[in-house]
Each structure stands twice: as C-alpha cells, then as structure tokens.
C-alpha positions as CSV (number, residue, x, y, z in Angstrom):
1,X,219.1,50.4,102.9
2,X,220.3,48.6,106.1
3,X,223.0,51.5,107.5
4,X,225.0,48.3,109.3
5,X,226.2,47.7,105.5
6,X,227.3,51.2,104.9
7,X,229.4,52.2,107.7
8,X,232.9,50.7,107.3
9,X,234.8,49.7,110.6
10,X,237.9,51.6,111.9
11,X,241.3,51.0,110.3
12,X,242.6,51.5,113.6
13,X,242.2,50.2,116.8
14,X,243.1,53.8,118.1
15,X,239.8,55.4,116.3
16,X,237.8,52.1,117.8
17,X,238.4,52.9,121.0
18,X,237.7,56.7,120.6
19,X,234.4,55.7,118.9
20,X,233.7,53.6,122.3
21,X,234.3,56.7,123.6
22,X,232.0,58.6,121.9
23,X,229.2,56.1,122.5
24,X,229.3,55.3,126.1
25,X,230.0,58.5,127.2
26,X,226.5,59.6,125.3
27,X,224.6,56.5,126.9
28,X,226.0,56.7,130.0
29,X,225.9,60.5,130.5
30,X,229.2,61.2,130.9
31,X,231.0,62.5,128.6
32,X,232.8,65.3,130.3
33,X,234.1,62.3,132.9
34,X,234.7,59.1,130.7
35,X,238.7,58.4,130.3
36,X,241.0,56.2,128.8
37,X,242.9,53.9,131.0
38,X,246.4,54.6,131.2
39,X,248.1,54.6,127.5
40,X,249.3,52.3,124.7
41,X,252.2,49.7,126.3
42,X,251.0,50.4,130.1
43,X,249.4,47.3,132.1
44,X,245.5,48.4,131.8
45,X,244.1,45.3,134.3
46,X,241.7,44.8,131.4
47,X,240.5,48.3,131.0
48,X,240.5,50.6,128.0
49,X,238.3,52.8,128.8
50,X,236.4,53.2,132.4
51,X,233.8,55.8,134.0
52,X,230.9,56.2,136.3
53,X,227.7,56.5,134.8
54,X,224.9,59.6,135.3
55,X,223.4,58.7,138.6
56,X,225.4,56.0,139.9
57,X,227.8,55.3,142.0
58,X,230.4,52.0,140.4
59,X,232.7,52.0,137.8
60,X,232.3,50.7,134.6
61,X,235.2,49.4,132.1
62,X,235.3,48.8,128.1
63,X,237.8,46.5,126.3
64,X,237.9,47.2,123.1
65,X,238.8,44.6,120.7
66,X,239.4,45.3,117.2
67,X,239.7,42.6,114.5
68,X,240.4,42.6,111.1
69,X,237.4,42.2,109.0
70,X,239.4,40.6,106.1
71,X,240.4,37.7,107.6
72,X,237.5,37.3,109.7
73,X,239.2,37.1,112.8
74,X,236.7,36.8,115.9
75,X,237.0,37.7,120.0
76,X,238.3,34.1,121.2
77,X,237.5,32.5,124.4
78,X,241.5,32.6,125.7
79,X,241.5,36.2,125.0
80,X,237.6,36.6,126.8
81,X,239.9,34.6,129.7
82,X,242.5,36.9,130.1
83,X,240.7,40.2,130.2
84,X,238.3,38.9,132.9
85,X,241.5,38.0,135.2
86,X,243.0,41.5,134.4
87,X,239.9,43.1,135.4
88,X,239.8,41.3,138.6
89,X,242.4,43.8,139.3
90,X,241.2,47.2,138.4
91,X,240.8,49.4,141.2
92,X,237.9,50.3,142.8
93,X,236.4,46.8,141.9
94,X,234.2,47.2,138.6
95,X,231.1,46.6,138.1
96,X,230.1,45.8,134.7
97,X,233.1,45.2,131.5
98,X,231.9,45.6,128.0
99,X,233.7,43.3,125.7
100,X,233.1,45.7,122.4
101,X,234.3,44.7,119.4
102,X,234.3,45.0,115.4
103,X,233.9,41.6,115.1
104,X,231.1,40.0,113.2
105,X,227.9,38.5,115.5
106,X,229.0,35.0,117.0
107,X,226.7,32.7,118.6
108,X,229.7,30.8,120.1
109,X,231.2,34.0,121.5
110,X,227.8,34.9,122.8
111,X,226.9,31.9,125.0
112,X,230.3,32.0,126.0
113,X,230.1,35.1,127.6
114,X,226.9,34.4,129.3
115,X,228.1,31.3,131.2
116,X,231.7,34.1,132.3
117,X,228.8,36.7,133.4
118,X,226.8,34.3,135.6
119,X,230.2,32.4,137.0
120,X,231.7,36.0,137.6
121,X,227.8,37.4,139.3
122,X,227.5,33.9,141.7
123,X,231.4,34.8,142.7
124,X,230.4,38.7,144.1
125,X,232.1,39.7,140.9
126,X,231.4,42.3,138.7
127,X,229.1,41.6,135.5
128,X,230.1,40.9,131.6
129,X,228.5,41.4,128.4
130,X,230.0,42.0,124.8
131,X,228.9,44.6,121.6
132,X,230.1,42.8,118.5
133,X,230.2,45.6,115.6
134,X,226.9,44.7,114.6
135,X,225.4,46.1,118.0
136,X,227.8,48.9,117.8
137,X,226.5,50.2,114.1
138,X,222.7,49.7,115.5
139,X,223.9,51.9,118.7
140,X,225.2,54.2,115.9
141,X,222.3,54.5,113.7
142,X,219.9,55.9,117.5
143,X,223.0,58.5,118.1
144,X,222.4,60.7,114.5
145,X,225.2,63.1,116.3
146,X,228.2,60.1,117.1
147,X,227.3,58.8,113.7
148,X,227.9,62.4,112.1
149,X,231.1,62.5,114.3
150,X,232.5,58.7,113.2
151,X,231.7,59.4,109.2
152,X,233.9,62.5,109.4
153,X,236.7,61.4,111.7
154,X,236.9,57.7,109.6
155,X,237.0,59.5,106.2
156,X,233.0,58.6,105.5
157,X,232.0,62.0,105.8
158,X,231.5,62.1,101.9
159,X,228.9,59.3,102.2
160,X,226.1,61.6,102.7
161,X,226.1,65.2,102.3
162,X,223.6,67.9,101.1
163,X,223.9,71.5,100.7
164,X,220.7,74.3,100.4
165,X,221.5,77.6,98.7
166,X,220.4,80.2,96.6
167,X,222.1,78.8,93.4
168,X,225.3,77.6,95.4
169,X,225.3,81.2,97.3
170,X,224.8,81.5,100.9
171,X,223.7,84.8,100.9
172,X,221.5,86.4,98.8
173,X,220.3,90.4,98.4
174,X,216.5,91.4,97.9
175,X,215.3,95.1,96.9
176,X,212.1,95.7,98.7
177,X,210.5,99.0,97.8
178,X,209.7,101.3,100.5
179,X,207.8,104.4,100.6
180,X,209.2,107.4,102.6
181,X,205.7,109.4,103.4
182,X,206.4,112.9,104.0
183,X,203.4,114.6,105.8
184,X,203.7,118.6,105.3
185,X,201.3,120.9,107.6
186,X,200.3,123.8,105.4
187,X,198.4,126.5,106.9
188,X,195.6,128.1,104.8
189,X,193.4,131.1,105.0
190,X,189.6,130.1,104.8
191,X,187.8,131.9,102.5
192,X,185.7,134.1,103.3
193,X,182.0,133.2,102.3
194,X,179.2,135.4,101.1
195,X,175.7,135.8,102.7
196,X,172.7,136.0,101.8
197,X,170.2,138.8,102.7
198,X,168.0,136.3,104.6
199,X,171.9,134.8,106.3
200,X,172.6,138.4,106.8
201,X,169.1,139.0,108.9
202,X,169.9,135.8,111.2
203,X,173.4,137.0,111.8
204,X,171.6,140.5,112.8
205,X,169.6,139.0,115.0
206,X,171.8,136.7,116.8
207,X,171.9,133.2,115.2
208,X,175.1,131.1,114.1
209,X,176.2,131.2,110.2
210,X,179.3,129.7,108.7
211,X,181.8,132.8,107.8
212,X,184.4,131.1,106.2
213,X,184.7,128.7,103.7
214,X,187.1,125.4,103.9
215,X,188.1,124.2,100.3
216,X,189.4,120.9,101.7
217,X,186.0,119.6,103.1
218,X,184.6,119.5,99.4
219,X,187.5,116.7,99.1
220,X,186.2,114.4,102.0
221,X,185.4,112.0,99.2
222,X,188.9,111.7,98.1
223,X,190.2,110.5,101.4
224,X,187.9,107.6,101.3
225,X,189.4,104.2,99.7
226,X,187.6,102.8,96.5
227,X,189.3,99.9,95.7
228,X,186.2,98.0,95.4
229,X,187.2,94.7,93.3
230,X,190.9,95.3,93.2
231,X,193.4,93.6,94.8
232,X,197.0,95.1,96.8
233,X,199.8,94.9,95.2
234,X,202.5,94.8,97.4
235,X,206.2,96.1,95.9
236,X,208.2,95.0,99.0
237,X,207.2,91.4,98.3
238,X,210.3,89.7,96.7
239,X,210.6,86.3,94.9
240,X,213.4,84.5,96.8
241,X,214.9,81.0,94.6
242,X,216.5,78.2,97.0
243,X,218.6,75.5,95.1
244,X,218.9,71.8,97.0
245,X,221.4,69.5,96.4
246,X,222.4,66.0,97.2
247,X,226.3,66.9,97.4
248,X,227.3,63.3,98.6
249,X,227.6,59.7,96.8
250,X,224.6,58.0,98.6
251,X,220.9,58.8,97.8
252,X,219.3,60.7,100.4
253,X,215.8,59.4,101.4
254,X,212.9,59.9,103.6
255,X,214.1,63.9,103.5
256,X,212.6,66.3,105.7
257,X,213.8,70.4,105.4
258,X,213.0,73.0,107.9
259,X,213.8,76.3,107.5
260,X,213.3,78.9,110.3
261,X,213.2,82.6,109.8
262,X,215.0,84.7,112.3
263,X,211.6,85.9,114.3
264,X,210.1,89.2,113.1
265,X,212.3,89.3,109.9
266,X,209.4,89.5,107.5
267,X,205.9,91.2,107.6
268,X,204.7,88.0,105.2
269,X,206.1,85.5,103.1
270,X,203.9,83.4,100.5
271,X,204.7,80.4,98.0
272,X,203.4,81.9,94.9
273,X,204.4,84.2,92.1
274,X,201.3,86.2,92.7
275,X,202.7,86.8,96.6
276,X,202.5,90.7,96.2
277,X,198.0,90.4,95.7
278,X,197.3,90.7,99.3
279,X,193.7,89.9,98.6
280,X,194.1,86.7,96.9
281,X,194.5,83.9,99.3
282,X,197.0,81.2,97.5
283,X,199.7,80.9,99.6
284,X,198.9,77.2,100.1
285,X,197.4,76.5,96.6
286,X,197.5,72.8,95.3
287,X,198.9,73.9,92.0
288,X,201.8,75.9,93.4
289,X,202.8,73.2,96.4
290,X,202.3,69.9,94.3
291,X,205.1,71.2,91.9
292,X,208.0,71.7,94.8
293,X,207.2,70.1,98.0
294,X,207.0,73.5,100.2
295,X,204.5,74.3,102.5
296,X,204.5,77.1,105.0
297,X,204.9,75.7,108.7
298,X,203.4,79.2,110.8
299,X,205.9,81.7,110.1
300,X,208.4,79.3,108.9
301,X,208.9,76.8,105.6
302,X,208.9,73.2,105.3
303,X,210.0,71.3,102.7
304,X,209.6,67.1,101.9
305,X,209.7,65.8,98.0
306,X,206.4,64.8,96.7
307,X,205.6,61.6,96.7
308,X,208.5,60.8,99.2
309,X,210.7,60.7,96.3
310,X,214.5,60.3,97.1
311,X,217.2,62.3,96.1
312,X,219.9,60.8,94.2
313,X,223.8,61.3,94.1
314,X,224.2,64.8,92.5
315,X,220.5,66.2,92.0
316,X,219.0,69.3,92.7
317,X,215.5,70.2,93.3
318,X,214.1,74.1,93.3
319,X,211.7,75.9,95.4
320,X,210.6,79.3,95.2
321,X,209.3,82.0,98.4
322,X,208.3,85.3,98.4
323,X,209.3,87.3,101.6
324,X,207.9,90.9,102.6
325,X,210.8,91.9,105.1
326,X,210.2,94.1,107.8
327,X,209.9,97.7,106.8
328,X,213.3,99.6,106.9
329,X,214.8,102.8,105.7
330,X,218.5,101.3,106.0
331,X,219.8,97.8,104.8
332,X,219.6,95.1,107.4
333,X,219.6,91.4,107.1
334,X,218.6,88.0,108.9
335,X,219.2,84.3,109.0
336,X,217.4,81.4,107.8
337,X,218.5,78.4,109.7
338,X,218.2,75.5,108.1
339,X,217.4,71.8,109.4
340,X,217.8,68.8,107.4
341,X,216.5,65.2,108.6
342,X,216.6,62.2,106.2
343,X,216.9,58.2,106.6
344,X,220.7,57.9,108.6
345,X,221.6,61.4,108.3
346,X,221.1,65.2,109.5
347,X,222.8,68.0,108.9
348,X,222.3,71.7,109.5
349,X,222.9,75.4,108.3
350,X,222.7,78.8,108.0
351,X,221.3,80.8,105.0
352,X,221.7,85.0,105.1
353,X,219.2,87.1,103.2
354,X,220.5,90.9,102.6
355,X,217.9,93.2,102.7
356,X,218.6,96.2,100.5
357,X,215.5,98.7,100.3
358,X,214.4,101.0,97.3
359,X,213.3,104.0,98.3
360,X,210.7,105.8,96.6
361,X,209.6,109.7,97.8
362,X,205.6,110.7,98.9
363,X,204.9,114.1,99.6
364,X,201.3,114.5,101.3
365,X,200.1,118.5,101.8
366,X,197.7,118.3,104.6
367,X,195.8,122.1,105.0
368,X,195.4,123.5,108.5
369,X,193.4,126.3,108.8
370,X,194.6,127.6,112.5
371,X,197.9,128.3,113.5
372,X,197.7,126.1,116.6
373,X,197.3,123.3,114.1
374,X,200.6,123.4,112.3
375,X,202.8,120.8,112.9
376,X,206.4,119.4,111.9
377,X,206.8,117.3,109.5
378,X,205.8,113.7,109.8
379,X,208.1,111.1,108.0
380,X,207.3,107.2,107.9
381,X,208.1,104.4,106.1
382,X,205.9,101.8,104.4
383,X,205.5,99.3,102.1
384,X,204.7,100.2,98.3
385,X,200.9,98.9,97.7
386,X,199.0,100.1,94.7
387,X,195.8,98.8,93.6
388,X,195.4,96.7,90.5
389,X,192.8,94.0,88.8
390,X,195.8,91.4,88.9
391,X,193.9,89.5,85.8
C-alpha cells in the first residue's frame, strides 16, 4: 500500500497551511519560532508562513497554495509570477520561498520554477523551489508524529487505529500468594543426660562429657532440602491474558509490539502455562511462541505475528504471560507501557496491572536452649513454592 493514495488532502486551505506548519517547523527545527504571516485579508508580500531555521541566520517563507483536487486545478505560472514579486518585498530579504501545494506533480510547473530560481539566484535574490502534494505526503510518511497529528486534525484518525487490553480492560487485578513466615524463639531446657560408669570415671578425673541432651540436633536431617527430581512450584506466578485489536478500517501490517514493564515490578515473568515450575526452562519454547508471536525481550515482551501476517479491519489476536510480582504484604500495582510500530502508523499506551496478594500464615518454632539466645519474633514475606513432580 503506497500511503500517498491513502491520505486525503485538506478541505481547507486554513488546515493546509497549518499542516505546512507542522512540517517545516519539524524539518527546520523550529517549531517553537515558525509564525504565520499576518492574517487572512492582510497584504502578506508573498508569505504565509516564515521562520529561521535551527542554526542559521536568514529567513525562510512558504506560500501555500491549495487547489481543488476535483477539478484538477494546478499552481499556474501567472500566479508563480506574482508571489515572487510580492516576496521581493518581505522584510528582512528572504532567502529561500517554498511554493507548497496540494496540487498533483507537474513537469511543466517544475521546469518552470527552476528557470524563476536560477533568474531570481543570478539577480542576488533569494532562492525558489515548490512541494506539490505528492512531496508533501512522502515528507508525511518520514514524520510518523505530523502524520499522527494531520489524520486526527483532518478527520482520518479512524484510518488506522489499534487498541491492546486485557479483554477490552485497561487494568487488570492478579492474586499472587504470599507467605507471611513467622519465626518464634522458644527457649528450652536441655535434658539432662545420663552417664555411664566409665563417663562417670572421666568426669572424676577431669575430662569433658556432654551433660545435657539437645532434642533438636537429632532433627539436623529435616532442615536439609530433598527435593531431589522435583520441580518449584511457584503460587505467586499468575497467568496474565492480553487481547489485540485492529480497532480502525485499514489493515495494519508489518506490526511490531513492545511492551515495557515498569522496572522491578516482577521477580519473573514466563510465556507458558507451566510458568510457576521454576526448574523447567520453557519460557522461550517453540511450541508455546510459534502459536502467539511473543517472545520475552530481557525483562520486557515483544510481540510481531507469525509469519508477518497482517492484521485486518476488526481482528483480534491473543497472547498469554505469566508475571511473578514483586513480593508484598499490601496491594500495589505498575504499568506496562506499550509501543506499537507498524507500516504508516504508531501509536502508544499504557496498560495497569493491580496487584492484590493472598496471604497465607507459616508459623516456624525455632528452640533456643540459652536465654541469651531468645529473640523477637521474625516476620517476612515470600513467595508460595512447594515441591511437586509437575508430570
């Protein structure tokens, strides 16, 4: 699709000019400076729109010309004439004027204004070139952020539009669980142990023998992990569903979503339904990114249609993440700013994801067998892992 046959020209000369604006004051760096000349019914010597360029030090001066596509009417060498002796007058002296205009390409026109530009340059005066709508709309289609401007001010906007949600929300609430671990300090009498005769006769004599007895050291073994084989299963992980949608009346191709996560946000996110088995490594399997298009991009997501394929007026496409957010006792949320880039259009967004935890209770009794040991409680929170076969 060529974009020069899909943008329409103004209806007005009024919205010409200010897309001249628009344009030249992005080329020429200078948009807080460009102005209009005077207003509509005051002598403009030629100008309609003027300014000095980023960097330079000489004015430069637009007339803008429009003309009525329907009855092909076309920039005619009187008129071409008579803004070049207006001109002449502007003050201080020019030194380049842009004919633009929304007529069609003429090579009449063209050479026309290229015998005015070197008659006007061998005279000392300033220079002349013209921008039929044809350059104008290829002008367009390098300034993604004019042409976004022009499609909504000239009633276009509707062209090309697309939306991501989660099912048409912009928000969306997840239940992580999180465990609150209680560490209690319980202090413990050791037990006294009984001797022997021959521990008895070493104690007489001098040597060192255990006294006491310490239940918890015949539970060493239980502190130690054994989860040989299995894999973590993670509770906080939740599955997350984003909906896409071409919400204009042209197809969207060559379509190109990024979505960042607010930094720090999540502990881990994964592309799979089996996100919460830590120990599996899938979050990039063939089976699971060949179906939707998303791949992980370092802490963030990146989406493109397989095979390239475009999006037509009024589909949707689906894509599912599973996020591990940040551990937290209290709700919190964060944004996932979204970045779309396709052939001759952009647009971006923001997504909010509403983290609501579940809290589950732990309760650890941790024996102390000295006074100068016992502490206050200790309270954390963590994510729920237990340890399954996941198959």
């Amino acid at each position: 699709m060529e974009i020069s046959k899909q943008i329409q020209k103004p209806s007005n000369w009024q919205d010409f000019e200010r897309l001249c604006m628009q344009i030249w004051g992005e080329i020429w760096e200078c948009k807080d400076t460009i102005k209009r000349h005077g207003r509509n019914g005051q002598p403009q010597a030629g100008v309609d729109i003027y300014a000095i360029p980023k960097n330079q030090k000489h004015y430069l001066g637009i007339q803008c010309k429009g003309k009525d596509d329907y009855t092909h009417k076309q920039l005619t060498k009187n008129e071409i004439d008579e803004e070049i002796e207006k001109a002449k007058k502007f003050e201080p002296a020019l030194q380049l004027l842009i004919f633009a205009t929304t007529a069609n390409s003429s090579v009449e026109i063209e050479k026309y204004i290229r015998l005015k530009n070197k008659e006007n340059i061998k005279k000392g005066l300033f220079a002349i070139t013209v921008k039929f709508w044809d350059d104008i709309v290829d002008l367009l289609e390098v300034n993604q952020y004019i042409l976004n401007w022009y499609l909504g001010v000239s009633g276009c906007s509707d062209r090309y539009d697309f939306n991501l949600s989660f099912d048409g929300d912009e928000s969306i609430t997840i239940n992580p669980i999180v465990v609150k671990k209680t560490i209690k300090y319980k202090h413990c009498t050791p037990i006294v142990k009984p001797k022997t005769r021959m521990q008895k006769i070493k104690s007489f004599l001098g040597f060192k023998v255990e006294d006491y007895y310490y239940p918890s050291m015949l539970n060493i073994f239980s502190m130690i992990d054994t989860h040989a084989g299995l894999s973590a299963c993670s509770y906080s992980f939740c599955d997350v569903e984003f909906e896409i949608e071409n919400t204009g009346n042209m197809v969207l191709e060559d379509i190109e979503l990024y979505i960042n996560i607010e930094k720090e946000a999540c502990d881990a996110l994964s592309l799979t339904d089996f996100a919460k088995y830590h120990n599996f490594d899938i979050e990039g399997y063939k089976s699971v990114a060949s179906k939707t298009g998303i791949r992980k991009m370092g802490d963030n997501l990146y989406y493109s249609p397989i095979n390239n394929k475009p999006l037509v007026q009024s589909a949707k496409d689906y894509f599912r993440v599973s996020f591990e957010p940040k551990v937290s006792a209290t709700p919190t949320q964060f944004e996932l700013k979204w970045d779309l880039k396709a052939r001759n259009f952009s647009k971006t967004g923001v997504l909010i994801m509403k983290v609501e935890p579940i809290i589950e209770e732990k309760t650890e009794i941790r024996s102390v067998y000295s006074l100068d040991n016992t502490m206050p409680d200790e309270v954390s929170y963590e994510h729920k892992i237990e340890y399954v076969r996941p198959f």
